[in-house]
C-alpha positions as a Python dict, from the first residue, in 0.01 Angstrom:
ca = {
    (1, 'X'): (0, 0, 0),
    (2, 'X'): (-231, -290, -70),
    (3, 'X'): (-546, -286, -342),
    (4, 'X'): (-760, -298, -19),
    (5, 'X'): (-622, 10, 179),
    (6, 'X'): (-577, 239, -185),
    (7, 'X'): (-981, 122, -182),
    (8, 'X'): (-1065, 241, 130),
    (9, 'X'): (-811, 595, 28),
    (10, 'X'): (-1028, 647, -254),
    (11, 'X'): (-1377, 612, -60),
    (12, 'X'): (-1290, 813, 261),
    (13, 'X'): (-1154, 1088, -50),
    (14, 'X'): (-834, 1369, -67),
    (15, 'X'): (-774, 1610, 211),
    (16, 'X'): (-517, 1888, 172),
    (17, 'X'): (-371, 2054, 412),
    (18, 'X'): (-207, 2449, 386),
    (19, 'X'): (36, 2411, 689),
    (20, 'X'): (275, 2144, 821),
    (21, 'X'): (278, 2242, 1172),
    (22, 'X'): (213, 2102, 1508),
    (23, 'X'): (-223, 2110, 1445),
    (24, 'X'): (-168, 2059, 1085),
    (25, 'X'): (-17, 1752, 1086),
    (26, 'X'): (-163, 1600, 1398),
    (27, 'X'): (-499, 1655, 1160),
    (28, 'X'): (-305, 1449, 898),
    (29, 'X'): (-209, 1180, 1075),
    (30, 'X'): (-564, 1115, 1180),
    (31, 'X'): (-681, 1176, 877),
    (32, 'X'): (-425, 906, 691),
    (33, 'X'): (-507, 694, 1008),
    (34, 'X'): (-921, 686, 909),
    (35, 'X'): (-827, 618, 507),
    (36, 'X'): (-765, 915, 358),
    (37, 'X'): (-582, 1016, 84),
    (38, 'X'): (-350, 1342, 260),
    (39, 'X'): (-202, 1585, 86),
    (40, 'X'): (39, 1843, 300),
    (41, 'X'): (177, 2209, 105),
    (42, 'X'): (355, 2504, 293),
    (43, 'X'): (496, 2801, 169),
    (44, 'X'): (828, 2591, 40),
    (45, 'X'): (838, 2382, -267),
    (46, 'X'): (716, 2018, -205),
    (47, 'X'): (1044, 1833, -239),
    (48, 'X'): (1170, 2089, 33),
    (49, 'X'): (936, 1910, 268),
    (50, 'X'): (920, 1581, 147),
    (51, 'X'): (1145, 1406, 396),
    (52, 'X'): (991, 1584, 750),
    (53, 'X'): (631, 1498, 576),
    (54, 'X'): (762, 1150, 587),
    (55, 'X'): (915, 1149, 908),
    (56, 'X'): (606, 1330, 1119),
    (57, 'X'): (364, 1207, 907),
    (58, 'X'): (404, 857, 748),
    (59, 'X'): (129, 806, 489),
    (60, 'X'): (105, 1186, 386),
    (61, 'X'): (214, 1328, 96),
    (62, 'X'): (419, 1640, 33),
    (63, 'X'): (303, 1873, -263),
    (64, 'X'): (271, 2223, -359),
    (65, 'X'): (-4, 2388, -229),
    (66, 'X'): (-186, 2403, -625),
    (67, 'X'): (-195, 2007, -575),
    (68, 'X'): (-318, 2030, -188),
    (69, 'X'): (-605, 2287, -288),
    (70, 'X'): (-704, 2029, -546),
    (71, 'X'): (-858, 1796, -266),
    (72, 'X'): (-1278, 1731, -175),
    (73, 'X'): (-1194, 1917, 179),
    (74, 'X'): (-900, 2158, 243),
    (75, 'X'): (-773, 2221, 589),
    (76, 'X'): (-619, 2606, 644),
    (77, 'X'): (-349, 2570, 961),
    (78, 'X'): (-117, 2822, 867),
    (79, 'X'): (26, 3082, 1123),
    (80, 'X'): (-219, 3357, 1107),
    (81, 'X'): (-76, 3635, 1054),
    (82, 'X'): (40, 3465, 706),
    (83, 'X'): (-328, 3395, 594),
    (84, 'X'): (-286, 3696, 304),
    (85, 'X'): (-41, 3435, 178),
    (86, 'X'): (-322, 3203, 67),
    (87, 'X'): (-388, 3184, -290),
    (88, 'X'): (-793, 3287, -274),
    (89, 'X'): (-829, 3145, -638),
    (90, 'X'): (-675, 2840, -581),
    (91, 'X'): (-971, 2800, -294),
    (92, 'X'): (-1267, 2941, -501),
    (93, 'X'): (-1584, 2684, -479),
    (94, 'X'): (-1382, 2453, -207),
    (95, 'X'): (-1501, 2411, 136),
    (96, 'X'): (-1254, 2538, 380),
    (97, 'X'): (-1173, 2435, 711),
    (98, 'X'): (-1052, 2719, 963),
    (99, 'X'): (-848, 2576, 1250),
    (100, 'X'): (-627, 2896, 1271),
    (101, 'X'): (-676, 3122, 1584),
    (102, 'X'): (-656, 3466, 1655),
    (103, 'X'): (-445, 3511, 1990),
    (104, 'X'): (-248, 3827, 2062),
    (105, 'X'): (-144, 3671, 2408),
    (106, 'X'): (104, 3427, 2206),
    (107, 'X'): (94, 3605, 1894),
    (108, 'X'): (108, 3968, 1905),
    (109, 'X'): (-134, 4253, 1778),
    (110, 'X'): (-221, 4184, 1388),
    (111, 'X'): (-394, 4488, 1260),
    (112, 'X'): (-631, 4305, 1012),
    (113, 'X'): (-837, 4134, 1361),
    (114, 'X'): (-793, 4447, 1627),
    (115, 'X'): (-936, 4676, 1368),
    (116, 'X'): (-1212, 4399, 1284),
    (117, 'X'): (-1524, 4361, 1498),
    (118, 'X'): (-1566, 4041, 1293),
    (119, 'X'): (-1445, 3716, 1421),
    (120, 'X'): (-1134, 3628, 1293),
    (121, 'X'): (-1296, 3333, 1104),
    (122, 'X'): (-1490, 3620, 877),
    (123, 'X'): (-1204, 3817, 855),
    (124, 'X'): (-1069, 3489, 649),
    (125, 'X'): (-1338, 3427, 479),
    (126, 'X'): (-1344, 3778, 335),
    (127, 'X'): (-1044, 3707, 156),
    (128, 'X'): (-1140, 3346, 102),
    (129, 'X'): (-1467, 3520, -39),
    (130, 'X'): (-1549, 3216, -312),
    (131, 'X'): (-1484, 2956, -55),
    (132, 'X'): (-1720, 2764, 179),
    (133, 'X'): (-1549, 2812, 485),
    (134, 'X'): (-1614, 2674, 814),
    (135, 'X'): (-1401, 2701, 1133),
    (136, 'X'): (-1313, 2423, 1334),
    (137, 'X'): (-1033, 2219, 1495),
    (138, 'X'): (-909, 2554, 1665),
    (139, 'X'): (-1012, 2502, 2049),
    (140, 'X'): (-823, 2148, 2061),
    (141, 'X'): (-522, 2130, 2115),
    (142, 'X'): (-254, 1990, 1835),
    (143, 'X'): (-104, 1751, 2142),
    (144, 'X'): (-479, 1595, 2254),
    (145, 'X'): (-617, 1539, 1918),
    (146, 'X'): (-456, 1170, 1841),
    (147, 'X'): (-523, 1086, 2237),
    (148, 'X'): (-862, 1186, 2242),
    (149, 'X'): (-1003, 1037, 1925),
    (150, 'X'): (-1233, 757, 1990),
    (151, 'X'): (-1477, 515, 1781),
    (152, 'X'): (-1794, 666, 1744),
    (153, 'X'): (-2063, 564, 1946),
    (154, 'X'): (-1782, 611, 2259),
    (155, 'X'): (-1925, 729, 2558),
    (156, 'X'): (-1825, 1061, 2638),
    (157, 'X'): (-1652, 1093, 2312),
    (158, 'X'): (-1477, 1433, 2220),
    (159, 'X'): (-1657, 1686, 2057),
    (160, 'X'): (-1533, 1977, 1816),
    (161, 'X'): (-1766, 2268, 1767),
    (162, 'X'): (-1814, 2344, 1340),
    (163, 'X'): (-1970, 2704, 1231),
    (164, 'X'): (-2008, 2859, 873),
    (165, 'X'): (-2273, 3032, 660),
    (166, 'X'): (-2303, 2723, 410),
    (167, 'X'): (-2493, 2410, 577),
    (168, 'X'): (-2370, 2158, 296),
    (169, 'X'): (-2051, 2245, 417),
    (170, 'X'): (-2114, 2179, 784),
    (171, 'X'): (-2237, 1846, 708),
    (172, 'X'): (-1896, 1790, 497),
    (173, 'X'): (-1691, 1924, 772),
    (174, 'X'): (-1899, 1700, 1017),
    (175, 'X'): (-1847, 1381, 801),
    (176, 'X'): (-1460, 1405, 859),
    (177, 'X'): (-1464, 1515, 1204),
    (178, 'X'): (-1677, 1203, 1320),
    (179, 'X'): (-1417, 1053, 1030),
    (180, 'X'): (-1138, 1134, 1274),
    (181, 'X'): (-1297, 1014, 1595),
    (182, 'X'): (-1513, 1287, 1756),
    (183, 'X'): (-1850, 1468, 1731),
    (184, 'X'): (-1932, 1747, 1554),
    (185, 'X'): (-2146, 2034, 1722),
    (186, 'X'): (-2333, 2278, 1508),
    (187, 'X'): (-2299, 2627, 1626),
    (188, 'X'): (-2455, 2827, 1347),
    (189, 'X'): (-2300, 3079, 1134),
    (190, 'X'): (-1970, 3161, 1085),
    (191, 'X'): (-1980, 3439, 1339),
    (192, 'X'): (-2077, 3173, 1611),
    (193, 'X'): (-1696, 3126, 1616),
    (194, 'X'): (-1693, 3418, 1911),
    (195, 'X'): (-1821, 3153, 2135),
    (196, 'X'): (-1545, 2927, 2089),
    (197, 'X'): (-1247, 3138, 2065),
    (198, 'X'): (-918, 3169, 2286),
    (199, 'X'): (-1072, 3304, 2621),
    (200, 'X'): (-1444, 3126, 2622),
    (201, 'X'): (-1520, 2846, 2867),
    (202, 'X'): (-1520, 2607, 2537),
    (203, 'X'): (-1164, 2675, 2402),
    (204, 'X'): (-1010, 2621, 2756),
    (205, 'X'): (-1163, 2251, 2812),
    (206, 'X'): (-1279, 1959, 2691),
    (207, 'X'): (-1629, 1855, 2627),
    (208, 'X'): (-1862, 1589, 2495),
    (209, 'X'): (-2139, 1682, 2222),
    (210, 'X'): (-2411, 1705, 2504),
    (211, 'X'): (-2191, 1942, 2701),
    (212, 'X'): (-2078, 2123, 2428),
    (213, 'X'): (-2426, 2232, 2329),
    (214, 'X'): (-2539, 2343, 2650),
    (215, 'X'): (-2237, 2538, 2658),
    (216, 'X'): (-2338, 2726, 2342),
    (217, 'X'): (-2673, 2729, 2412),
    (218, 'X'): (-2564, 2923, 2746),
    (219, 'X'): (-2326, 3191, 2555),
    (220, 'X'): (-2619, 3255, 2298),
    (221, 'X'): (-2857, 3367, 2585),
    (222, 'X'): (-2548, 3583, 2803),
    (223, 'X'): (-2563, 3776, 2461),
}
């Protein structure tokens, strides 16, 4: 890497990401692509990983999830039934990014979100309960992420709907989304994630930021 591009690493900052995955590592290779520093951890130790980090995601690094948590934004894409898994300490006073999805169609009955009214977004965030967590990246799909990022400014760019309780965290979240080539729509607290979930018109297409918001706008009033 050249002096300029470990420049423009250390401007854009560190993102780590819990999951190497299909969504968690198209996120990464965006996210190396628009000059950031990535950091990738899963369950396994980081040299277990090293070589398929390398492989499906040139630029990324593998570590253990301690070193991934240590990063200005930290990107949660593990399977979700394993989200119990995640170290809540090692996320205390980080802002969180949800792009995990509760889907019994695919993934069976978990207990934790048929039992829960809550979305499962606050369901994480309870046992994330010192992080600033905001859901996002979950009604894309991993496959039309790299395709359908575009500079911004792009007519009919992509948007990605972003909800949470903490507003400096939206505009964090919002930062790297418009980072990685779309725009970020504000749907309002962390329980707005209903409206975007698997089943709702937004999690089955694919919208630009004016669409997008008359789409929520829409589901807010059917309530």
């Amino acid at each position: 890497m050249d002096i300029g591009a470990q420049e423009h690493v250390a401007t854009r900052g560190t993102i780590g990401i819990l999951g190497a995955g299909r969504v968690g590592t198209a996120i990464a290779r965006l996210a190396v692509a628009a000059g950031y520093r990535v950091k990738i951890a899963t369950s396994k130790p980081a040299a277990d990983n090293a070589l398929i980090i390398e492989i499906v995601t040139p630029g990324a690094e593998a570590v253990d999830a301690a070193e991934a948590t240590d990063s200005d934004l930290v990107v949660v894409a593990v399977p979700l039934h394993k989200y119990k898994g995640i170290g809540a300490e090692m996320l205390a006073g980080k802002v969180v990014i949800d792009a995990m999805n509760y889907w019994s169609v695919t993934d069976g009955d978990i207990a934790d979100f048929e039992a829960d009214e809550r979305t499962s977004s606050e369901v994480v965030a309870a046992h994330l309960s010192a992080s600033r967590v905001v859901k996002s990246f979950n009604h894309i799909g991993y496959h039309e992420m790299e395709p359908d990022s575009a500079p911004a400014g792009t007519a009919d760019r992509r948007a990605l709907v972003i909800a949470s309780d903490d507003a400096a965290a939206k505009e964090r979240v919002a930062e790297f989304i418009d980072a990685l080539g779309f725009d970020a729509v504000d749907a309002g607290e962390l329980a707005a994630g209903a409206r975007f979930e698997p089943g709702t018109e937004i999690f089955n297409g694919r919208f630009n930021a004016a669409e997008l918001a008359g789409l929520l706008q829409r589901s807010l009033a059917a309530l």
